[in-house]
C-alpha positions as CSV (number, residue, x, y, z in Angstrom):
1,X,70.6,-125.2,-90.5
2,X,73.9,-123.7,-91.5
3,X,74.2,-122.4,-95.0
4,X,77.7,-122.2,-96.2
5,X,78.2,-121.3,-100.0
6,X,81.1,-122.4,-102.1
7,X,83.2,-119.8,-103.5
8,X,82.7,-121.7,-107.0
9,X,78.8,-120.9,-106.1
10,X,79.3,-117.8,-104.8
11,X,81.0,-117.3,-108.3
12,X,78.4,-118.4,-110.0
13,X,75.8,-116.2,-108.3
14,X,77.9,-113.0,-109.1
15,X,78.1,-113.9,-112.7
16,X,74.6,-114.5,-113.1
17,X,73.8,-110.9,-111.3
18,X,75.7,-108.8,-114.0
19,X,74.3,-110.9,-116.7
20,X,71.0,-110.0,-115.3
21,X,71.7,-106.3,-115.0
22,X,73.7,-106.3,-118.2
23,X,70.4,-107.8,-120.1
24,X,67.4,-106.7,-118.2
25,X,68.6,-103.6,-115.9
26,X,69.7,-102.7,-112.5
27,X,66.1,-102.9,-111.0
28,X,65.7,-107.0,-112.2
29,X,69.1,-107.3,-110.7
30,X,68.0,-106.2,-107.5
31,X,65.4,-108.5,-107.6
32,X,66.9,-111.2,-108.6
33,X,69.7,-110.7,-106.1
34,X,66.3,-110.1,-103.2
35,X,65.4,-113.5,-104.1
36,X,68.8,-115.8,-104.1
37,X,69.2,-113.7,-100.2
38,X,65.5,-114.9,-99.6
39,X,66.4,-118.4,-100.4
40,X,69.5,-118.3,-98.6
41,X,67.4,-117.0,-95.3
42,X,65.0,-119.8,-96.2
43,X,68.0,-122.3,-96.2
44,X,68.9,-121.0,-92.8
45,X,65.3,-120.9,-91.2
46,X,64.4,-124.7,-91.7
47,X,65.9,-128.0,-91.1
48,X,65.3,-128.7,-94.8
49,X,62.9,-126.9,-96.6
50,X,60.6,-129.2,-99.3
51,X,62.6,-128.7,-102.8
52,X,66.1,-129.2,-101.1
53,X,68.2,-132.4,-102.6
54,X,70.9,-134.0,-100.8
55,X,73.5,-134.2,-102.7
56,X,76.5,-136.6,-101.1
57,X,78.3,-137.3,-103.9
58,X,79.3,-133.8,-104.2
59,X,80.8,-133.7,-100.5
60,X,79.5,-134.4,-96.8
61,X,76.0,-131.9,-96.0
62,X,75.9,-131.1,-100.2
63,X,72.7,-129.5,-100.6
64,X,71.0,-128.0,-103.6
65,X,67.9,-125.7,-103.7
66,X,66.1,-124.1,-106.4
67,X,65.2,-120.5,-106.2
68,X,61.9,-121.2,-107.7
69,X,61.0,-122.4,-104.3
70,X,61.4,-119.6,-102.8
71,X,59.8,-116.9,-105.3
72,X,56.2,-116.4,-103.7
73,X,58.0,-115.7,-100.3
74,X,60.1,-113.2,-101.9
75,X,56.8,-111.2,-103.1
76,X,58.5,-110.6,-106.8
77,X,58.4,-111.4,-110.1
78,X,62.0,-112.4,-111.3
79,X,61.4,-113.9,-114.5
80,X,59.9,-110.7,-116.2
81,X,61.6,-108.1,-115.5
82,X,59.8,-105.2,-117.2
């Protein structure tokens, strides 16, 4: 599949990086940022991998994914940090 990300995502995804480093370090922020490339690859890889929502009301191919889908292929713990 082709993954395209919206700039208003890719946005979004920068934010949420340097709130992560901001709050909880450089190191979480790398793994945080490890994991949304993960599910990105994973996006890629598969015609639609299970947790994927169509989503055609936001445009034509609108797809959304939650990372925690993709967190045991990643090999990381994102939501503790320490």
């Amino acid at each position: 599949m082709k993954v395209s990300v919206t700039e208003s995502a890719c946005e979004d995804i920068r934010a949420l990086l340097r709130y992560g480093e901001a709050e909880f370090g450089v190191s979480a922020r790398k793994r945080y940022e490890a994991l949304v490339e993960t599910a990105l690859g994973q996006l890629a890889s598969t015609d639609l991998p299970p947790g994927c929502d169509r989503h055609p009301e936001l445009f034509e191919g609108a797809l959304t994914y939650h990372l925690r889908f993709s967190r045991k292929l990643a090999l990381m713990r994102v939501k503790n940090p320490a």
